[in-house]
KEDO-724375 format. One record per residue (C-alpha): residue number from 1; residue in one letter; x, y, z; chain. Coordinates in pm, whole numbers, plus 32768, in hexadecimal, padded with zeros to 4 digits. Each point is the difference from the previous one (the first is absolute). Layout:
N
(rec NUM,'a',(X,Y,Z),'A'),
...
END
This chain:
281
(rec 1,'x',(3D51,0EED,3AFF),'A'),
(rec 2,'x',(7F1F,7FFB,7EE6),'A'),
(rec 3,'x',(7EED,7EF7,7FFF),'A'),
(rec 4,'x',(7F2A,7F1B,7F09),'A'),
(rec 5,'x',(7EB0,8037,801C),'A'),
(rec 6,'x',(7F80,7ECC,7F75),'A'),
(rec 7,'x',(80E1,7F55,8170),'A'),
(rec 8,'x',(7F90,7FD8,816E),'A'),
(rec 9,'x',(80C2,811F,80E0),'A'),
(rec 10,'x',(8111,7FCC,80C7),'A'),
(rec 11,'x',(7F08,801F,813C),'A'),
(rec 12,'x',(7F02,7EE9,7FA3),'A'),
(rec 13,'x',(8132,7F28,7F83),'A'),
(rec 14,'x',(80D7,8030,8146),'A'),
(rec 15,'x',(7E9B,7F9F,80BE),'A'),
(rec 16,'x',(7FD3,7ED9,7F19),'A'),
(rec 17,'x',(816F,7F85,8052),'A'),
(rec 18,'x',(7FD6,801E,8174),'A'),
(rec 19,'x',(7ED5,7F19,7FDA),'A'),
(rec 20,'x',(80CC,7F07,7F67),'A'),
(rec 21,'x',(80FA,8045,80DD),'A'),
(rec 22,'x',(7F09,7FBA,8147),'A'),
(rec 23,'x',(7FAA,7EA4,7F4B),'A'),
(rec 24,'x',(815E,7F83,7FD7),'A'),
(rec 25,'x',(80D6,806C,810C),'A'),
(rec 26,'x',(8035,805B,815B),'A'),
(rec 27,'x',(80F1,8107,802C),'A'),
(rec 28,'x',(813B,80A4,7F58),'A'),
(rec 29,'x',(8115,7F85,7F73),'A'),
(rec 30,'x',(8119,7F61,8073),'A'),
(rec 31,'x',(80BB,8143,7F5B),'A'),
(rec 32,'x',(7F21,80F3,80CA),'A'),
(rec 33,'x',(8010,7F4D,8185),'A'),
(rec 34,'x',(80D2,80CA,810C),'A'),
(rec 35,'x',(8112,7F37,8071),'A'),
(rec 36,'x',(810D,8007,8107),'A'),
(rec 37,'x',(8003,80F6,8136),'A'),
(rec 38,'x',(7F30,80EE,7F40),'A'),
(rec 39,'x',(7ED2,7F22,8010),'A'),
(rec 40,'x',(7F17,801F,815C),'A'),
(rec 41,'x',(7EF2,7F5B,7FDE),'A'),
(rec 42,'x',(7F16,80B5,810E),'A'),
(rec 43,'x',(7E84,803F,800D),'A'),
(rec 44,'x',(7F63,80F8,7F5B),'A'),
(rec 45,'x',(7FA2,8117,8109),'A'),
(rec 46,'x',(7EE3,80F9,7FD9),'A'),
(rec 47,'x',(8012,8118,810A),'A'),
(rec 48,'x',(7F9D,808E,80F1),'A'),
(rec 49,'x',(7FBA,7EDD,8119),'A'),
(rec 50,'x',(7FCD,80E7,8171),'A'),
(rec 51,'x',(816B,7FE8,8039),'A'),
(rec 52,'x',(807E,8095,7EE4),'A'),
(rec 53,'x',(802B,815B,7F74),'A'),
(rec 54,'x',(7E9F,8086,7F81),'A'),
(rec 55,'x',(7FE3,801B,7E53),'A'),
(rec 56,'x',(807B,814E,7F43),'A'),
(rec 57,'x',(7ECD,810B,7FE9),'A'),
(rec 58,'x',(7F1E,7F85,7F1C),'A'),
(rec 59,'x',(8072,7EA0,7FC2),'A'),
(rec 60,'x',(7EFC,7EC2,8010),'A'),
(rec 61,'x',(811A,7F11,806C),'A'),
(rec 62,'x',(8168,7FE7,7FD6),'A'),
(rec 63,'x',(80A0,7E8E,7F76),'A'),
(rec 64,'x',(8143,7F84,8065),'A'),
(rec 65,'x',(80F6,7EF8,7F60),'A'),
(rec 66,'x',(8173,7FD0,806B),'A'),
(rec 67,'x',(80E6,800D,7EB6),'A'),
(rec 68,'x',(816A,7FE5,808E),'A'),
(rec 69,'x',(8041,7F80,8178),'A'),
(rec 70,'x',(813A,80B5,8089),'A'),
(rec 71,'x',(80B8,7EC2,80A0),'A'),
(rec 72,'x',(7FAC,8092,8168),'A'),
(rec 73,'x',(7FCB,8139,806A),'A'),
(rec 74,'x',(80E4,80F0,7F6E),'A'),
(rec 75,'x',(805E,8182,8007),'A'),
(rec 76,'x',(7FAF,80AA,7E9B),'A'),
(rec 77,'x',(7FF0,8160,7F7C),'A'),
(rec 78,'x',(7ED9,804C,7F36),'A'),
(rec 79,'x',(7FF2,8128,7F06),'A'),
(rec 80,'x',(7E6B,8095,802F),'A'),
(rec 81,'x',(7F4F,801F,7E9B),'A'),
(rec 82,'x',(7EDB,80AC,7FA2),'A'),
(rec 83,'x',(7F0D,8048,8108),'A'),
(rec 84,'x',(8095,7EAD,80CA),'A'),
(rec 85,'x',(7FA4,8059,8180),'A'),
(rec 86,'x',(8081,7F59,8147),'A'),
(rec 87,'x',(7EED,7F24,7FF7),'A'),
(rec 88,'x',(8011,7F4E,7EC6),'A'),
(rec 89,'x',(8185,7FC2,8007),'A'),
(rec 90,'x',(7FC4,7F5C,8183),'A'),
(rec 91,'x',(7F23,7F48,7F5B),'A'),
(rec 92,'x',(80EB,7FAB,7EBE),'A'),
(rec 93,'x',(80EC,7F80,80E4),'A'),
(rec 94,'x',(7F29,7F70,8132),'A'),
(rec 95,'x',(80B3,8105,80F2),'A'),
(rec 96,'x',(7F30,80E2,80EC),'A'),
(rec 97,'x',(7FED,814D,7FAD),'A'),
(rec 98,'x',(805F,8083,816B),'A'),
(rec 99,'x',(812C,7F42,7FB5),'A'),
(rec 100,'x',(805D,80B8,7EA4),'A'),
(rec 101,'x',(7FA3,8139,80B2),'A'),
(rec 102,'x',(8109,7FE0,8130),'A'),
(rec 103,'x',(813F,7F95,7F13),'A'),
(rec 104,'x',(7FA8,8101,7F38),'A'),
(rec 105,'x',(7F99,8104,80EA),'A'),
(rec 106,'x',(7EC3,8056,7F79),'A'),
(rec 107,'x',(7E8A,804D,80B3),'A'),
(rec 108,'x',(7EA4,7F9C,7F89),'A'),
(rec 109,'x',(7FB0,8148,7F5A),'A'),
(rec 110,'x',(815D,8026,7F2B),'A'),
(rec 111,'x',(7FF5,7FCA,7EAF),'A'),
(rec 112,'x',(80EA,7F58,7F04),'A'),
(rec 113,'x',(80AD,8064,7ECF),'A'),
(rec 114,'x',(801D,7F7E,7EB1),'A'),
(rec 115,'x',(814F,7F78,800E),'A'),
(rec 116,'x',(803D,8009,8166),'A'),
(rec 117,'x',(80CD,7EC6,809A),'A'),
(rec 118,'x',(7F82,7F36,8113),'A'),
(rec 119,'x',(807D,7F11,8103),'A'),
(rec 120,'x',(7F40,7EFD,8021),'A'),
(rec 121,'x',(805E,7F0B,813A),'A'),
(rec 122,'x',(7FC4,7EA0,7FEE),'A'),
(rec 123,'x',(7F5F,7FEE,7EA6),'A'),
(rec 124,'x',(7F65,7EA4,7FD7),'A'),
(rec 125,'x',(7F79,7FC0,7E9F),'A'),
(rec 126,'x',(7FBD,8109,7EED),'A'),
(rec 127,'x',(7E6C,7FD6,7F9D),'A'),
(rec 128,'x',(7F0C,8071,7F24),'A'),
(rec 129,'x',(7EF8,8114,808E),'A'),
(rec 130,'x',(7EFC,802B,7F20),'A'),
(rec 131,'x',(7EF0,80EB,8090),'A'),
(rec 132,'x',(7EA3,7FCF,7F33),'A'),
(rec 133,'x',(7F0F,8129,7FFE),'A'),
(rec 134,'x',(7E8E,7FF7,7F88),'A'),
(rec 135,'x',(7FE3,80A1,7EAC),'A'),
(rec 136,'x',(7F0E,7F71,7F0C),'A'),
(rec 137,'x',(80F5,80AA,7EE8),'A'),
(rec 138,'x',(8133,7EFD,7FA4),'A'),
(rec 139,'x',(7F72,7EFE,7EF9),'A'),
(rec 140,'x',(8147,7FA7,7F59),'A'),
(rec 141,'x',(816D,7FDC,8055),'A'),
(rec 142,'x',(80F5,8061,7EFF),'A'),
(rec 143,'x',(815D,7F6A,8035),'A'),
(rec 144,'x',(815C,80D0,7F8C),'A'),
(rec 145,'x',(812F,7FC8,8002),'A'),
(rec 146,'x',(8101,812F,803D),'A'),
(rec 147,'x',(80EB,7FDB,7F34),'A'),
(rec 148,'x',(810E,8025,80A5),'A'),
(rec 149,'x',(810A,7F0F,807B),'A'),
(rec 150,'x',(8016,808A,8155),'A'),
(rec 151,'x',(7EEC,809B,80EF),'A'),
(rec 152,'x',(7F4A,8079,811C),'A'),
(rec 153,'x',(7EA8,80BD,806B),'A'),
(rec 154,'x',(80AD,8137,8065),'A'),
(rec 155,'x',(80EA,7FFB,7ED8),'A'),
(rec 156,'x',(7EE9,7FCC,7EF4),'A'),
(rec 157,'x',(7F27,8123,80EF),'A'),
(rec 158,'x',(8119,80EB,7F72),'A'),
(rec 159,'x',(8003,7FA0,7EC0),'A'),
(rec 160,'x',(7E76,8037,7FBE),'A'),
(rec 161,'x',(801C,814B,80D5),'A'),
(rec 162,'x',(80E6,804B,7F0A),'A'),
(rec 163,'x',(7F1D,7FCD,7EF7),'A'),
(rec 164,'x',(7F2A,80D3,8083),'A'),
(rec 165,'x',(7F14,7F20,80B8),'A'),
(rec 166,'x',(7FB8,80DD,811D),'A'),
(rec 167,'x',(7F62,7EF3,80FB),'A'),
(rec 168,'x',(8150,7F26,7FC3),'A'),
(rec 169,'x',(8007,7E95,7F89),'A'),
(rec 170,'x',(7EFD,7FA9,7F1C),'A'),
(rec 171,'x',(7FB0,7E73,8063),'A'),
(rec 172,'x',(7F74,7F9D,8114),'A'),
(rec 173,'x',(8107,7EE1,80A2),'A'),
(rec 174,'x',(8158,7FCA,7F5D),'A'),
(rec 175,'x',(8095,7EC7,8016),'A'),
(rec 176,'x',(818C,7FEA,804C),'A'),
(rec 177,'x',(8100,7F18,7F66),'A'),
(rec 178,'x',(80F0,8038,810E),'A'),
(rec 179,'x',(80E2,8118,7FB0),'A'),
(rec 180,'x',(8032,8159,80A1),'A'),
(rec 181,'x',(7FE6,7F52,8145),'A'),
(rec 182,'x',(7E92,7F4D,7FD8),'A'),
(rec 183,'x',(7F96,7EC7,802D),'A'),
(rec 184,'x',(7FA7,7F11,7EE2),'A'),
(rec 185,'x',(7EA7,8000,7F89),'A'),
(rec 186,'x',(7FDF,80F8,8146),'A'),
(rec 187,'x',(7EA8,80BB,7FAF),'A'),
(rec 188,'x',(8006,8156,8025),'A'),
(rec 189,'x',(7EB4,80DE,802D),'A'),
(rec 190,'x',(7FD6,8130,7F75),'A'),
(rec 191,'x',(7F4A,815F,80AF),'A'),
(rec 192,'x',(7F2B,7FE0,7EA7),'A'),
(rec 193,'x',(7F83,7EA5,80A9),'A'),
(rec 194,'x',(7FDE,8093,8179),'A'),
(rec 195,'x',(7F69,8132,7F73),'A'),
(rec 196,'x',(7F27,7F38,7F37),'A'),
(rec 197,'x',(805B,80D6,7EE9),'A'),
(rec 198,'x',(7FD7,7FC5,7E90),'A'),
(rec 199,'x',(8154,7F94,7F44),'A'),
(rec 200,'x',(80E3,80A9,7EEF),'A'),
(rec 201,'x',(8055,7E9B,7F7A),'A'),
(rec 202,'x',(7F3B,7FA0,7EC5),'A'),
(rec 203,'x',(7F2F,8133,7F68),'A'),
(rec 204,'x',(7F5B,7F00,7EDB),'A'),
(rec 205,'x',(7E9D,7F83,805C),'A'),
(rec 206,'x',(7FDB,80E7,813B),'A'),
(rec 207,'x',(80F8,7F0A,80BB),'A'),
(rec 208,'x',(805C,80F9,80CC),'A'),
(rec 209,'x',(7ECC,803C,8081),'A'),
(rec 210,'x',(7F86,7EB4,8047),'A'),
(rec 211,'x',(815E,7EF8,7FC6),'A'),
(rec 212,'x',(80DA,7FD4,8133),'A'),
(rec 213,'x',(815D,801D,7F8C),'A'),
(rec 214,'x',(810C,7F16,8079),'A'),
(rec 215,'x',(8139,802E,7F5B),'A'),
(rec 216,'x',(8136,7F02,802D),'A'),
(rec 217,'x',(8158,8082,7FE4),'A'),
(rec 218,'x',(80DC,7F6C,7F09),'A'),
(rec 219,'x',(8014,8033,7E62),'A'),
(rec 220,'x',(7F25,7ECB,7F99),'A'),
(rec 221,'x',(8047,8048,7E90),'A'),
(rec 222,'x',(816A,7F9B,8056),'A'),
(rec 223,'x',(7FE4,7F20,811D),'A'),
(rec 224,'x',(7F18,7F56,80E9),'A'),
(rec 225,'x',(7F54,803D,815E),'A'),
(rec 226,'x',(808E,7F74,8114),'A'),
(rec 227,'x',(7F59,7E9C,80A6),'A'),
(rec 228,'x',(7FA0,80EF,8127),'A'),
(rec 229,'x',(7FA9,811F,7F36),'A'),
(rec 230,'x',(7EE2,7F07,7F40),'A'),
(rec 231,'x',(7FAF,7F52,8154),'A'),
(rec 232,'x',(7FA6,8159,80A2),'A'),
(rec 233,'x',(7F16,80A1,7EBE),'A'),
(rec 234,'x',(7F3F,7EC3,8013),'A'),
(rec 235,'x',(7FC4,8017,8183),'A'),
(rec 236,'x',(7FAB,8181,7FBB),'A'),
(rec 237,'x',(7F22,7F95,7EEA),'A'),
(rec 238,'x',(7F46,7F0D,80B5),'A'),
(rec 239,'x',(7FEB,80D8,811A),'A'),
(rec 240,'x',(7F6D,8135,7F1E),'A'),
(rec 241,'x',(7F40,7F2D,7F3B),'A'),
(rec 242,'x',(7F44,7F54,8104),'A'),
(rec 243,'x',(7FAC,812C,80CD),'A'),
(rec 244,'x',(7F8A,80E9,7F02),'A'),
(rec 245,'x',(7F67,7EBD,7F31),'A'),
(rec 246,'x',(80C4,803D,7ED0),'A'),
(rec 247,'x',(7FDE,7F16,7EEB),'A'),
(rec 248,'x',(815C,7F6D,7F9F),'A'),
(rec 249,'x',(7F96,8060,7E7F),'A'),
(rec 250,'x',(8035,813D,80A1),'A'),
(rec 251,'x',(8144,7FB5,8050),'A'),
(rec 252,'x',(8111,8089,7F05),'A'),
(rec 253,'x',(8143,80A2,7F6A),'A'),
(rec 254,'x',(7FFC,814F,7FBD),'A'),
(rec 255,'x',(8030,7FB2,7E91),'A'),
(rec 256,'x',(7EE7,7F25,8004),'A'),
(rec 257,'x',(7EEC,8129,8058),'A'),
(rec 258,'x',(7F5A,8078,7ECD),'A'),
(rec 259,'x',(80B7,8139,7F5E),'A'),
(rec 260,'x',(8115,7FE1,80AD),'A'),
(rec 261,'x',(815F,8029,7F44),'A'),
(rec 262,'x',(811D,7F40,80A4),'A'),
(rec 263,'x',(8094,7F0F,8057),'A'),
(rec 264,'x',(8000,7FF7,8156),'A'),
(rec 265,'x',(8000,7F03,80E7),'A'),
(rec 266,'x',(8119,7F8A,7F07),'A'),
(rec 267,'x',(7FFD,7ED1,7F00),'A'),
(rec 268,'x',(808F,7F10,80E0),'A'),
(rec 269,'x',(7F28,8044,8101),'A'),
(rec 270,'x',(7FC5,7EB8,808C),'A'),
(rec 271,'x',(7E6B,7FDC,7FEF),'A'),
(rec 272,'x',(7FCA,7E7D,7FF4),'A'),
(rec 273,'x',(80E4,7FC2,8181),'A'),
(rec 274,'x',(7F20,813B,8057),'A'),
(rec 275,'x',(7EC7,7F50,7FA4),'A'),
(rec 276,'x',(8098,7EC3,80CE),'A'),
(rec 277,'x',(8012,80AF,814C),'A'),
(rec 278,'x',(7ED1,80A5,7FC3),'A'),
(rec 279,'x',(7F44,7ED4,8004),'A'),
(rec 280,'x',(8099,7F51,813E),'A'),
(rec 281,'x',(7F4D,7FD7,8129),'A'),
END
């Protein structure tokens, strides 16, 4: 996107609107609130109390936040992505790992495969588990879209394997729209975020180096992001943001970092509801 250079950037103008924003309202949209038997309006939870499962290796703290209830406990089948382990899909769907381990006949020390399917008995919710690690290198988050219609972390792993990025998808948490058999605005994490790993996302400005990517599946050039979808970047923004104390001027689309050539997150990506749930409390 070529700029003017006698205008303010897209960063110190998306900062500027957020502070108007924080002056004149209190939360998003009535187009952007969850509604029906989607919506469960639980605590956030930041792990690990003494009765819980301990954090990943490396991780500071691990935050919690229930997207979908599932009606009462219910039997699903879960499909493992990238680097998922026993422990964070008990934890995706408040079940104990001893229990995934018996229906599915598995022992402490065996490990998953990408693409394996798992029984998981009495599933209770599907939640976010984001695992935050002390690295003084993320200033920025950069925001894509896929664009693509449909989606999924282990699908889009393929795809940028078989572009020839070796270490697999190049963001660092993808957020679903509900196809393939995800959840909507479900947030996926990638092994570039457990590995702590710099992305293959957004090359202009040294994003890659120092820009968490979060990418949001959908074609926002043709349509828009799902209610959910927008509800779950701005808890993952806040979250990131607030850890790592990164300035929301820092906050931006891909197209919006300087010397970049695209497009992306799409021009109907819906910035101004963003900027509304962003600035709830």
């Amino acid at each position: 996107m070529r700029r003017l250079t006698n205008r303010p950037d897209a960063g110190t103008l998306f900062a500027l609107a957020l502070l108007v924003m924080l002056a004149t309202t209190g939360g998003c949209s009535r187009s952007i609130e969850v509604v029906g038997p989607t919506a469960c309006p639980l605590p956030e939870r930041t792990s690990p109390p003494e009765s819980r499962p301990p954090t990943p290796p490396g991780a500071a703290k691990v935050v919690e936040r229930c997207l979908t209830n599932m009606g009462g406990p219910k039997t699903i089948v879960h499909e493992v992505g990238p680097l998922e382990t026993v422990w964070r899909i008990s934890r995706m769907y408040d079940v104990p790992v001893e229990s995934i381990y018996r229906a599915n006949g598995l022992k402490p020390n065996d490990s998953l495969r990408v693409g394996q399917r798992l029984t998981i008995p009495n599933a209770k919710q599907l939640r976010h588990v984001i695992s935050l690690y002390p690295n003084p290198q993320w200033k920025y988050i950069i925001v894509h879209h896929t664009a693509t219609d449909i989606g999924k972390a282990l699908q889009v792993d393929r795809a940028h394997h078989d572009r020839g990025f070796w270490n697999g998808i190049g963001y660092h948490f993808l957020i679903d729209n509900g196809t393939l058999g995800k959840g909507d605005g479900q947030i996926e994490v990638s092994p570039r975020w457990i590995k702590q790993q710099v992305g293959a996302h957004c090359k202009a400005g040294g994003m890659n180096d120092k820009g968490i990517g979060i990418a949001l599946v959908g074609n926002f050039n043709e349509d828009l992001p799902t209610q959910n979808q927008i509800q779950s970047l701005a808890y993952l923004i806040k979250t990131l943001s607030q850890y790592y104390e990164i300035p929301l001027k820092n906050v931006m689309g891909h197209r919006d970092v300087e010397g970049a050539s695209t497009d992306c997150p799409g021009k109907r990506f819906p910035w101004s509801n963003l900027r509304q749930c962003l600035t709830r409390r």
